[in-house]
C-alpha positions in Angstrom: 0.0 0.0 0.0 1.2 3.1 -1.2 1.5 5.7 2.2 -0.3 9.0 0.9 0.2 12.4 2.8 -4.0 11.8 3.4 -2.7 8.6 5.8 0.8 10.5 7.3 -1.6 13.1 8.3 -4.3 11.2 10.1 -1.5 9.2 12.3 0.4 12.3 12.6 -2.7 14.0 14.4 -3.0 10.6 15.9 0.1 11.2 17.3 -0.7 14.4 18.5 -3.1 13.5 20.3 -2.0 10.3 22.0 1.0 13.2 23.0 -1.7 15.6 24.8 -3.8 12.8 26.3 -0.7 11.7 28.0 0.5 14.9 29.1 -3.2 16.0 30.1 -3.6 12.3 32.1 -0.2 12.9 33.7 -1.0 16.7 34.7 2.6 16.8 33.8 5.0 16.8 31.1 5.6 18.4 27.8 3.0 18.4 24.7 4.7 20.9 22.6 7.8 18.9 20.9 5.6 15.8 20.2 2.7 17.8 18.6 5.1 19.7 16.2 7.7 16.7 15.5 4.5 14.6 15.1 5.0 15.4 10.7 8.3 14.5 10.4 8.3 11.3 12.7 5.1 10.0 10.8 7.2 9.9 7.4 10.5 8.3 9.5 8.4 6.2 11.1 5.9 4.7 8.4 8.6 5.0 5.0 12.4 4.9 6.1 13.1 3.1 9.5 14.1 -0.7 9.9 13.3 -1.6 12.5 11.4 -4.6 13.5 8.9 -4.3 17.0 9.0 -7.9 17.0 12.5 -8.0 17.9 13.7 -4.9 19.6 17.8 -6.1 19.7 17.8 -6.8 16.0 21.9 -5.8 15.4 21.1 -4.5 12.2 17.9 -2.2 13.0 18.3 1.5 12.8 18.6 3.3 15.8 16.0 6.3 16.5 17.0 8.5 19.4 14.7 11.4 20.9 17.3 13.7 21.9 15.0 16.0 23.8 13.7 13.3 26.3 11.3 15.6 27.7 9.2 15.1 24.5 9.0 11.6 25.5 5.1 11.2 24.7 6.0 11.2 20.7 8.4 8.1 21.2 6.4 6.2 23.5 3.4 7.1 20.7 5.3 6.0 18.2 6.6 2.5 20.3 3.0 1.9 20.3 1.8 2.4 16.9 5.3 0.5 15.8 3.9 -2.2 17.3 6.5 -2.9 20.2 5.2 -3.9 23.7 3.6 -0.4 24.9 0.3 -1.0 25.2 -2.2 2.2 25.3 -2.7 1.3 28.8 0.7 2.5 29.2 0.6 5.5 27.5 -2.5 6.3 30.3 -0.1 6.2 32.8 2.7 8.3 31.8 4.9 9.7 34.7 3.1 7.4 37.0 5.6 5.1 39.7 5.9 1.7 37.9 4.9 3.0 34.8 6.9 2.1 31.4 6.0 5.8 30.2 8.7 7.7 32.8 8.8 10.8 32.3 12.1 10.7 30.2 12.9 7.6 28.0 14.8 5.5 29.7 16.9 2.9 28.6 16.2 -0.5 29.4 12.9 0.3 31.2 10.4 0.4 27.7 10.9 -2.1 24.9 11.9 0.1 21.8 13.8 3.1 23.4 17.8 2.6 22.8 19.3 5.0 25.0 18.4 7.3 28.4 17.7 10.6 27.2 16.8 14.1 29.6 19.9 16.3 29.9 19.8 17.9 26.6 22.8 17.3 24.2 23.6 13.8 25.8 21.6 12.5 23.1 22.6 13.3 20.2 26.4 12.8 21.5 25.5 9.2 22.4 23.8 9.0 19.1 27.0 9.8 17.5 28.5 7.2 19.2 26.1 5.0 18.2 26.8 5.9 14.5 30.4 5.6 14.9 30.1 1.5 15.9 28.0 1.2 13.0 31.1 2.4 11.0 33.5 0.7 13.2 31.4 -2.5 12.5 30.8 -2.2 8.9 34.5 -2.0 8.3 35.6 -5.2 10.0 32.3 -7.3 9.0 31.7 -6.5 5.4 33.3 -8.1 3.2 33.8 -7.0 -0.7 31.6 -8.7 -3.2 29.3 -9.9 -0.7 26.0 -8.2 1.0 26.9 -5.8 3.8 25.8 -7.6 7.1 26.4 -4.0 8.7 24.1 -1.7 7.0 21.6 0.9 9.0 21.3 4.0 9.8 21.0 6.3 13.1 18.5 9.3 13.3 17.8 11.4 15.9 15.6 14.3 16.9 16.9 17.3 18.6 15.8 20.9 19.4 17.0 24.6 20.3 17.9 23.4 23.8 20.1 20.6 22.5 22.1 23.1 20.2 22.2 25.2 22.8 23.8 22.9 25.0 28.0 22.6 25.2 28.4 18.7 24.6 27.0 19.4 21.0 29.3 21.3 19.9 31.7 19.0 20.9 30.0 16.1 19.4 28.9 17.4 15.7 32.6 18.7 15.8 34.0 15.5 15.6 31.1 14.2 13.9 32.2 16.2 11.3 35.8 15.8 11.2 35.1 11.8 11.0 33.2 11.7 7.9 30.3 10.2 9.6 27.7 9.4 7.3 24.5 7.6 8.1 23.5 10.2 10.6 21.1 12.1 10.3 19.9 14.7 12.8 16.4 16.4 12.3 17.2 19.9 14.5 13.1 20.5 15.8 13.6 24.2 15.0 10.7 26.3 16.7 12.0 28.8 18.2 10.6 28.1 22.0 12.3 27.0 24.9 10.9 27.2 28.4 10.8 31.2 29.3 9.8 32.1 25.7 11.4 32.9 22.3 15.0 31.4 21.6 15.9 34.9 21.0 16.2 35.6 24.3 19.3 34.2 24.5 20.1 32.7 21.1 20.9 33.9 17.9 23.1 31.4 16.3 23.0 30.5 12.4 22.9 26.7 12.7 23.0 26.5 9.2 26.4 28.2 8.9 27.3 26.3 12.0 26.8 23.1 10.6 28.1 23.7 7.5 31.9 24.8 9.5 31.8 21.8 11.2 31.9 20.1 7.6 28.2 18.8 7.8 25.4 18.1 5.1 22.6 20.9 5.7 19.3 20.6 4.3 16.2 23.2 5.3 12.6 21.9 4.9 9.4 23.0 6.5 8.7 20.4 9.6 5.1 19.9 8.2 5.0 19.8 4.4 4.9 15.7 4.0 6.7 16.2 0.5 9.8 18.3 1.4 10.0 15.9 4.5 10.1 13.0 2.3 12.3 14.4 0.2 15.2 15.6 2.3 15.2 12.0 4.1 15.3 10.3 1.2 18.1 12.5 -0.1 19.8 12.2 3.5 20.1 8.5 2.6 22.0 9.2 -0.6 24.3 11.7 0.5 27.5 10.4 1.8 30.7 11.0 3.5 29.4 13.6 6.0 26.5 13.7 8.6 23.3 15.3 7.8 21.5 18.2 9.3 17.7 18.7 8.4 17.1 21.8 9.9 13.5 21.6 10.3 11.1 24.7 10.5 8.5 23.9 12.9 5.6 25.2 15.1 5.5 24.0 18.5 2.1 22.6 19.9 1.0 22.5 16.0 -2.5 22.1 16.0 -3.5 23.9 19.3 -5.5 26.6 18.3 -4.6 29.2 21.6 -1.2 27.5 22.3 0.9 26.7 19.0 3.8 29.0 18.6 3.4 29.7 22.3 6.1 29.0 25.4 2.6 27.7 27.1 3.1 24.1 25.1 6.4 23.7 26.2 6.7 22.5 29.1 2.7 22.1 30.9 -0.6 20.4 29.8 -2.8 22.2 27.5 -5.6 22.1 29.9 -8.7 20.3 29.1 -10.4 22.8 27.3 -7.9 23.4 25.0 -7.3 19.7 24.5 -11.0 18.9 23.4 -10.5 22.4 21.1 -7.2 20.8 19.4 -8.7 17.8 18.4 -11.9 19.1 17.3 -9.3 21.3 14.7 -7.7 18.0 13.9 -10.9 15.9 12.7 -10.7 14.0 16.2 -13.8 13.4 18.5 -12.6 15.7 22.0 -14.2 13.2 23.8 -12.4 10.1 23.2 -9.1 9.6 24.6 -6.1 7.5 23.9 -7.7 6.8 20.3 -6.0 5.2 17.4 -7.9 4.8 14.6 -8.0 1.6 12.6 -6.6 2.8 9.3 -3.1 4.5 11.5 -3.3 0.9 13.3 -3.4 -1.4 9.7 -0.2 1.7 8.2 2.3 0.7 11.2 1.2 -3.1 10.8 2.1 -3.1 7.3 4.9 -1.2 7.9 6.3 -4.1 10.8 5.3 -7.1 8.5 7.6 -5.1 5.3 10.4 -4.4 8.4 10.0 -7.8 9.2 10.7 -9.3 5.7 14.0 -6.9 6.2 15.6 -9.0 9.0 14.4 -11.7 7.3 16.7 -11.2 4.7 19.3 -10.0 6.4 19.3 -13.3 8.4 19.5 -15.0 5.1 22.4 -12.6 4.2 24.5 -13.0 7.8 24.2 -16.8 7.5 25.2 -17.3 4.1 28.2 -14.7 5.2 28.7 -16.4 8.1 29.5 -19.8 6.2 31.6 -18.2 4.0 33.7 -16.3 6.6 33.9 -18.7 9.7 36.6 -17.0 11.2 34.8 -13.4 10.9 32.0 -14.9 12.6 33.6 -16.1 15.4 34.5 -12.9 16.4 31.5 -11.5 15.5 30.0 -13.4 18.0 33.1 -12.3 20.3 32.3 -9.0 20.1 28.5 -9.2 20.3 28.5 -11.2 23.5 31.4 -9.4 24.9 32.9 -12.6 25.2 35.9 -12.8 28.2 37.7 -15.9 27.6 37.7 -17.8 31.5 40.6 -18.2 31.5 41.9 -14.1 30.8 44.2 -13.8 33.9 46.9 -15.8 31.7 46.6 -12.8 29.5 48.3 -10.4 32.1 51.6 -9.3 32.1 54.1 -10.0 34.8 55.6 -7.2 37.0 59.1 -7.1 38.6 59.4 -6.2 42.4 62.9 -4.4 41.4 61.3 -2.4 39.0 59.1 0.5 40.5 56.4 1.5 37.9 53.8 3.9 37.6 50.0 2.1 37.8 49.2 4.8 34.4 52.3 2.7 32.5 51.2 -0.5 34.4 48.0 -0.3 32.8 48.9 0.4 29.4 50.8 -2.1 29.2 48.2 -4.8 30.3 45.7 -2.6 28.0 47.9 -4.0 25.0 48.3 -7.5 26.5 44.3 -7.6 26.9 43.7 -6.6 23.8 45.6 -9.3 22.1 42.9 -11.3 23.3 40.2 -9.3 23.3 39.2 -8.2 19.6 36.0 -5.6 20.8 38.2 -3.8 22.8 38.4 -0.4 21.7 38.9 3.4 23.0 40.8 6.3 23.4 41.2 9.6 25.3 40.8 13.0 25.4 44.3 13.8 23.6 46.0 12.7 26.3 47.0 9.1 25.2 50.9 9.3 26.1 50.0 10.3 29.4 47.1 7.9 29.7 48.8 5.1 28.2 45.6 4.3 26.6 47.1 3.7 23.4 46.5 -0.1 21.3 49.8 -0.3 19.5 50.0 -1.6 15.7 46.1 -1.5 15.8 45.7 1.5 13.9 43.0 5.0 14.4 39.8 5.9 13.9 39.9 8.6 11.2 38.4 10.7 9.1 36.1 8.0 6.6 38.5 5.5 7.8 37.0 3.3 10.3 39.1 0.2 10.8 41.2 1.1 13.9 41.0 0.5 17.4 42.2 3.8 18.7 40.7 7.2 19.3 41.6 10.5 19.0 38.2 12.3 20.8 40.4 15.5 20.6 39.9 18.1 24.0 36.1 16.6 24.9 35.9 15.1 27.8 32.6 15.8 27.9 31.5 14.3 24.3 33.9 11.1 24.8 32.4 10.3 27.3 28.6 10.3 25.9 30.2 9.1 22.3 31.7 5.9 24.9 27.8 5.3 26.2 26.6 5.3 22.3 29.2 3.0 21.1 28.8 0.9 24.5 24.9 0.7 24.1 25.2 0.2 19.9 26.4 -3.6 21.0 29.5 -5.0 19.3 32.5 -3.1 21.2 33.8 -2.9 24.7 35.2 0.9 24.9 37.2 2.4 27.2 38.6 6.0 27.2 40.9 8.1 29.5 41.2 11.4 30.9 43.1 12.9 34.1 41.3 12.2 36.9 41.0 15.9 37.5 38.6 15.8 34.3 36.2 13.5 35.2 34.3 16.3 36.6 33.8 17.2 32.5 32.8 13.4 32.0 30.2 13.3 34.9 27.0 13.7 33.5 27.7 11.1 31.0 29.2 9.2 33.4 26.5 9.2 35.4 24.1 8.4 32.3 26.2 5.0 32.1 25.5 4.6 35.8 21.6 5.0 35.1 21.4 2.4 31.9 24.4 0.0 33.6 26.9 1.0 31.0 30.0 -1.4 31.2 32.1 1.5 30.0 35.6 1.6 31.4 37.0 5.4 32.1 40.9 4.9 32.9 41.5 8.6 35.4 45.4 9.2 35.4 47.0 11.5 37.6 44.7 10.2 40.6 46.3 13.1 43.6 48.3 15.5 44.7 51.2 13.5 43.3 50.8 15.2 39.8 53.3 17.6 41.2 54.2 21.0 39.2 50.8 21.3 37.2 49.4 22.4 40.4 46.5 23.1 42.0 44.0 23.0 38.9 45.4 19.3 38.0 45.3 17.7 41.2 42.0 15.7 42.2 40.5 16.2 46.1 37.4 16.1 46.1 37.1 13.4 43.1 37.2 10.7 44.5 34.6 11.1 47.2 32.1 12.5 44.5 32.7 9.5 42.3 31.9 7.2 45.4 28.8 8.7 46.3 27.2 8.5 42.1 25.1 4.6 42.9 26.0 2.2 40.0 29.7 3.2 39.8 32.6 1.0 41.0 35.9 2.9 41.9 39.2 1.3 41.5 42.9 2.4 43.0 45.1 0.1 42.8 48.1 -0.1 45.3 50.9 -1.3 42.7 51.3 -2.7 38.7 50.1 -6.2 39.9 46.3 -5.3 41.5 46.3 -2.5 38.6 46.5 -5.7 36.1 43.6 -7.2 38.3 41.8 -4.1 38.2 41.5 -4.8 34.6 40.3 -7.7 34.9 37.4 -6.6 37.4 36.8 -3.5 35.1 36.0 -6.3 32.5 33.9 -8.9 34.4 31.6 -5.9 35.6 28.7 -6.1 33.1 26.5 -4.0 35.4 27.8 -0.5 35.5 30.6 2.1 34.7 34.0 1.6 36.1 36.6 4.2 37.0 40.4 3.2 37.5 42.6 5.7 39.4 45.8 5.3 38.3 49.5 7.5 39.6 51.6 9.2 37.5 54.6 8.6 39.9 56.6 5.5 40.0 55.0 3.0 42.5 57.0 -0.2 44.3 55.7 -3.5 42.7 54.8 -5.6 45.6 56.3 -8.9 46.0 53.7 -11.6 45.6 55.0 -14.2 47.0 55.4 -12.4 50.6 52.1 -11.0 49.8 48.8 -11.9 49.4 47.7 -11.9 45.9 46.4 -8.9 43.7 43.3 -11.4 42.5 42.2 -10.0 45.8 41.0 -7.0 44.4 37.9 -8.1 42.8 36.4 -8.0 46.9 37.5 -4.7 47.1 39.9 -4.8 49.8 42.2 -7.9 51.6 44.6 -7.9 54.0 48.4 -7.1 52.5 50.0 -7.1 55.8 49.9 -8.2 59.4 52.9 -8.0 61.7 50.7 -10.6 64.4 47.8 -12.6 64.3 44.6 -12.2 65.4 42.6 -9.0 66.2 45.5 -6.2 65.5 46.2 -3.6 67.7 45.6 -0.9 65.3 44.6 -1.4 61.5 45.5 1.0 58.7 43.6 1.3 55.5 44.6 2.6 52.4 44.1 2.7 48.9 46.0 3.5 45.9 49.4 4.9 45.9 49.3 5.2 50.1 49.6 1.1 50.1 53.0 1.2 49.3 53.3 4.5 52.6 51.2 2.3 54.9 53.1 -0.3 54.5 56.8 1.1 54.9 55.5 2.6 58.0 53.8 -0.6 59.5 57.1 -2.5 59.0 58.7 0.6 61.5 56.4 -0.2 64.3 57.3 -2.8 67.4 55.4 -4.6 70.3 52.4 -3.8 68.6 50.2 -6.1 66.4 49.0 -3.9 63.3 47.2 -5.2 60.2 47.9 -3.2 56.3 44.6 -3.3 54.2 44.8 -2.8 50.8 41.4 -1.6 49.8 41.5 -0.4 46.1 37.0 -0.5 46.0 34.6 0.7 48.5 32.0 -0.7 46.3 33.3 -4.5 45.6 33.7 -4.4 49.4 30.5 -3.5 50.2 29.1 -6.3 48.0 30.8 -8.9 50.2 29.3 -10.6 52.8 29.5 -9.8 56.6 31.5 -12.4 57.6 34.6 -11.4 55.1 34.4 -7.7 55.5 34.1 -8.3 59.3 37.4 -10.7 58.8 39.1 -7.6 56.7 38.4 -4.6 59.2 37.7 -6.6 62.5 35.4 -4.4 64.3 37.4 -5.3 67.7 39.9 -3.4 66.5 39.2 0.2 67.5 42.1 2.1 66.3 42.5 2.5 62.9 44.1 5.2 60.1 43.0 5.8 57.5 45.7 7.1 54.4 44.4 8.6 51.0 45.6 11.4 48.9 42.1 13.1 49.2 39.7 14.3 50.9 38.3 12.8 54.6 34.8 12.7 52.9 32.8 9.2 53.5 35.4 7.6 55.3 34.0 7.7 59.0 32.1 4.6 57.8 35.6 2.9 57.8 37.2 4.5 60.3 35.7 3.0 63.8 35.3 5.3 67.0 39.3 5.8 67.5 40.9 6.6 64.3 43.0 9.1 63.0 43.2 9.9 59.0 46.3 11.2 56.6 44.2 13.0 54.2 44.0 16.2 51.4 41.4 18.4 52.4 42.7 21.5 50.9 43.8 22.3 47.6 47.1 20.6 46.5 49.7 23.0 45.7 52.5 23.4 42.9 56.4 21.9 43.2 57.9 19.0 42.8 55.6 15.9 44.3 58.0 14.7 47.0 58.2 17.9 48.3 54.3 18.4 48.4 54.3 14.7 50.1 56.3 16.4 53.0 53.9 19.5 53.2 50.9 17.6 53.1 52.0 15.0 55.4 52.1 12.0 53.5 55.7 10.7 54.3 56.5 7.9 57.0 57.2 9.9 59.8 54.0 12.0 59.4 52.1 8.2 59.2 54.3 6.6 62.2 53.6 10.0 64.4 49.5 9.1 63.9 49.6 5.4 64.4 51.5 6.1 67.7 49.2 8.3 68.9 46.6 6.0 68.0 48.2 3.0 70.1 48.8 5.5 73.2 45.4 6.3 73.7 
């Protein structure tokens, strides 16, 4: 059946509608987007996306992403009518606890929505990551003379607030610089935000924008079906950049005492106005929730043609799949995110006479891993020979060139780490990227977005304290470290020496669940002898015992993490008569997920006196630190000099630890 702009405009009103019934049900939410996006997502929707509702985690569907998640009534209207499992029931209770209609999509929660979107910007960013592991996948998966088995598309909504937002610019930068093609971003453009018109505070040319960022820019009016259909279609055959349909819309289209108005941003349309807006549209005001048969029998025949796309492409990845046993091994590898059992045997081997910095340590198990590992992938924020987060001899991510394993994200901390979540979510890659620690307060609210959807993203935080030396002040974490412990979702690693850093990786990996953030020096650190020692597999329950100069309950324990291991434990050695107990404990959270009986076995809790040593701030440690304890901590700003000399001022030298602990044991 040929789709006619008679049938895109009965389900886009349909849309509309379902949008303000919602909203109006709710007594919450946002109408305005959804009514004036409903056009333009009617012709994606019913001509152009493959997609199959039948089977949501198809790897070769397109991806659609609502940027501005506070428009979530037009996606979870559009799930519905797709035909994905959404019933209208659903759509009744939108914002309502239990719901799968929150008020922002969220990933994970409602069949059909492929990434969390609300903070504006973050979506289109992860979007671009999405788009980039299409690339990434296409060129190690299709093979010349053959039918592609990596072949879609990723398209996204977006609107004055997500343009307006830093982490685009950032994004459609390096969108741009990488060639990326097979985006395609249709920019809402109606000139409303919240407090009224976008001239208030914007006046950018996104046109001319675009365009400098070396983008495709095409300009249609949001609700002519034919200049919509046209500009996808010619989106689909433009290559070698992204595209940019800046759409010209009217917010709350159909409303007649709200469109164009700030009103139908961000509050019901009142009930009044909501029997007026359908009456305009051909509706009857006094149903609610309707669908009409003729929009329900459009999407159906649109699944069952979507349907007979997978259908061929399984035909497609099975005949490829014969042909190329060994490329479908790992394309199973990848997809699964296969970690062979036995990946320990991977890791490098450290020498106790050869002190080594846990930001070299880990670059150099980084390259052993990914020996083994063939969806292991990432970057950093052009900090790579500091990071150490570079794959040697397996090429770059570049401009139409998407082979490599490496990535040059440039100066956006920000963007990586939304681009990480897109290519993370996508399927097919395991990515990691790096940053000094200092900067993960510019990767946060992605961070935290990975947190939300249980993103196994790996962020590798270099320069973890003080220790960073001459940079100063501006490049030395504090309060980091506390604030990355407190975000739920979020396992924290510092490991004491090159050995637990290698196990670190290996936790990093295992954790399927949620984001995890290695704190690695950029000083030299002892290597710890293993065989006096306990070993560094101990990391993955977040802290063990290292040391004990008696047995039994000690006298005094100290705890410490990270680079303050290797202090603790010269300064235990240097105390006499006294029975005191060194714990390594490299993850608050891995400890906490361990039962009573070990973590009572690790910090005995008849051992009142404890210290507690960290290069930052005292923040969250009383729950450690029992009723007598004393802490070596930075709760100031570090300063700038040479770091051994800053260890003496800031009172993280032996002497400064052995003056504590004897105090301690006196009382």
């Amino acid at each position: 059946m040929k789709v006619t702009n008679e049938m895109l405009a009965l389900t886009a009103n349909t849309i509309r509608c379902l949008a303000m019934d919602g909203v109006q049900a709710a007594k919450s939410g946002h109408p305005g987007a959804p009514m004036g996006l409903a056009d333009i997502a009617a012709v994606l929707w019913l001509k152009y996306l493959r997609q199959n509702p039948a089977d949501a985690q198809w790897p070769d569907r397109d991806r659609f992403v609502l940027s501005g998640g506070h428009g979530s009534m037009l996606l979870y209207s559009l799930l519905h009518l797709a035909g994905y499992d959404l019933p209208l029931e659903e759509l009744a209770r939108f914002r309502q606890v239990g719901s799968r209609t929150p008020g922002h999509p969220e990933y994970g929660h409602t069949d059909g929505v492929e990434t969390t979107t609300g903070p504006l910007g973050q979506g289109i960013a992860t979007a671009i990551g999405m788009a980039i592991a299409e690339r990434m996948a296409a060129a190690r998966f299709n093979v010349a003379g053959s039918e592609p088995v990596v072949d879609h598309r990723t398209w996204v909504f977006c609107g004055d607030g997500d343009l307006e937002e830093g982490i685009s610019h950032e994004a459609c930068s390096l969108a741009g610089h990488l060639k990326l093609d097979k985006f395609v971003l249709f920019y809402d453009s109606n000139g409303i935000t919240i407090e009224g018109h976008t001239d208030l505070a914007l006046s950018d040319d996104a046109k001319k924008r675009f365009q400098a960022y070396n983008w495709h820019v095409l300009e249609i009016d949001g609700h002519d079906f034919d200049q919509i259909d046209r500009a996808i279609r010619k989106a689909t055959k433009l290559t070698g950049k992204p595209v940019l349909i800046i759409c010209k819309t009217h917010i709350g289209k159909g409303s007649p005492n709200k469109q164009d108005s700030h009103e139908a941003h961000g509050a019901p349309l009142g009930e009044e106005e909501v029997k007026l807006t359908k009456t305009a549209l051909g509706f009857d005001p006094e149903k609610a929730f309707y669908v009409p048969q003729e929009v329900t029998t459009l999407f159906q025949e649109r699944a069952s043609k979507t349907k007979r796309m997978q259908g061929k492409w399984k035909r497609v990845f099975k005949e490829w799949a014969k042909a190329n046993p060994g490329l479908a091994e790992t394309w199973k590898a990848m997809q699964e995110d296969l970690i062979p059992a036995d990946i320990e045997s991977a890791l490098p081997a450290f020498d106790p006479a050869k002190p080594v910095a846990t930001r070299s340590a880990s670059g150099v198990v980084l390259n052993a891993l990914a020996k083994v590992l063939p969806q292991l992938v990432g970057g950093s924020a052009d900090l790579a020979p500091s990071n150490m987060t570079w794959l040697k001899d397996l090429g770059a991510v570049a401009p139409g060139d998407f082979a490599g394993r490496n990535f040059h994200f440039g100066i956006r901390e920000l963007a990586m780490a939304a681009i990480m979540n897109g290519i993370q979510v996508h399927g097919g890659f395991r990515i990691f990227g790096g940053t000094f620690f200092v900067f993960s307060d510019y990767c946060r609210p992605a961070m935290r977005l990975a947190a939300l959807m249980g993103l196994p993203v790996i962020f590798v935080y270099t320069h973890d304290s003080f220790y960073v030396g001459e940079d100063g002040p501006t490049h030395e974490p504090v309060e980091q470290l506390a604030a990355l412990r407190c975000m739920p979702n979020v396992t924290v690693i510092r490991p004491a020496d090159p050995t637990e850093t290698a196990a670190a990786w290996v936790v990093a990996l295992k954790n399927k669940k949620g984001p995890t953030a290695l704190l690695l020096t950029r000083q030299n650190m002892k290597v710890i002898d293993r065989t006096k020692h306990p070993s560094a597999a101990n990391v993955e329950k977040g802290a063990y015992t290292l040391w004990q100069s008696g047995e039994g309950t000690p006298d005094l324990t100290m705890i410490a993490t990270g680079s303050e291991v290797e202090l603790a434990l010269d300064a235990a050695k240097q105390i006499e008569g006294k029975n005191v107990r060194v714990v390594s404990m490299p993850s608050w959270e891995l400890f906490e997920k361990q039962n009573k009986t070990y973590r009572e076995r690790i910090i005995d809790p008849d051992c009142k006196r404890r210290l507690v040593i960290e290069a930052g701030c005292a923040f969250g440690w009383e729950r450690y630190a029992g009723p007598k304890y004393e802490m070596v901590t930075l709760d100031t700003f570090g300063a700038s000099g040479p770091y051994k000399e800053l260890a003496k001022q800031f009172g993280f030298t032996v002497e400064n630890v052995l003056e504590k602990a004897r105090a301690l044991l006196a009382r």
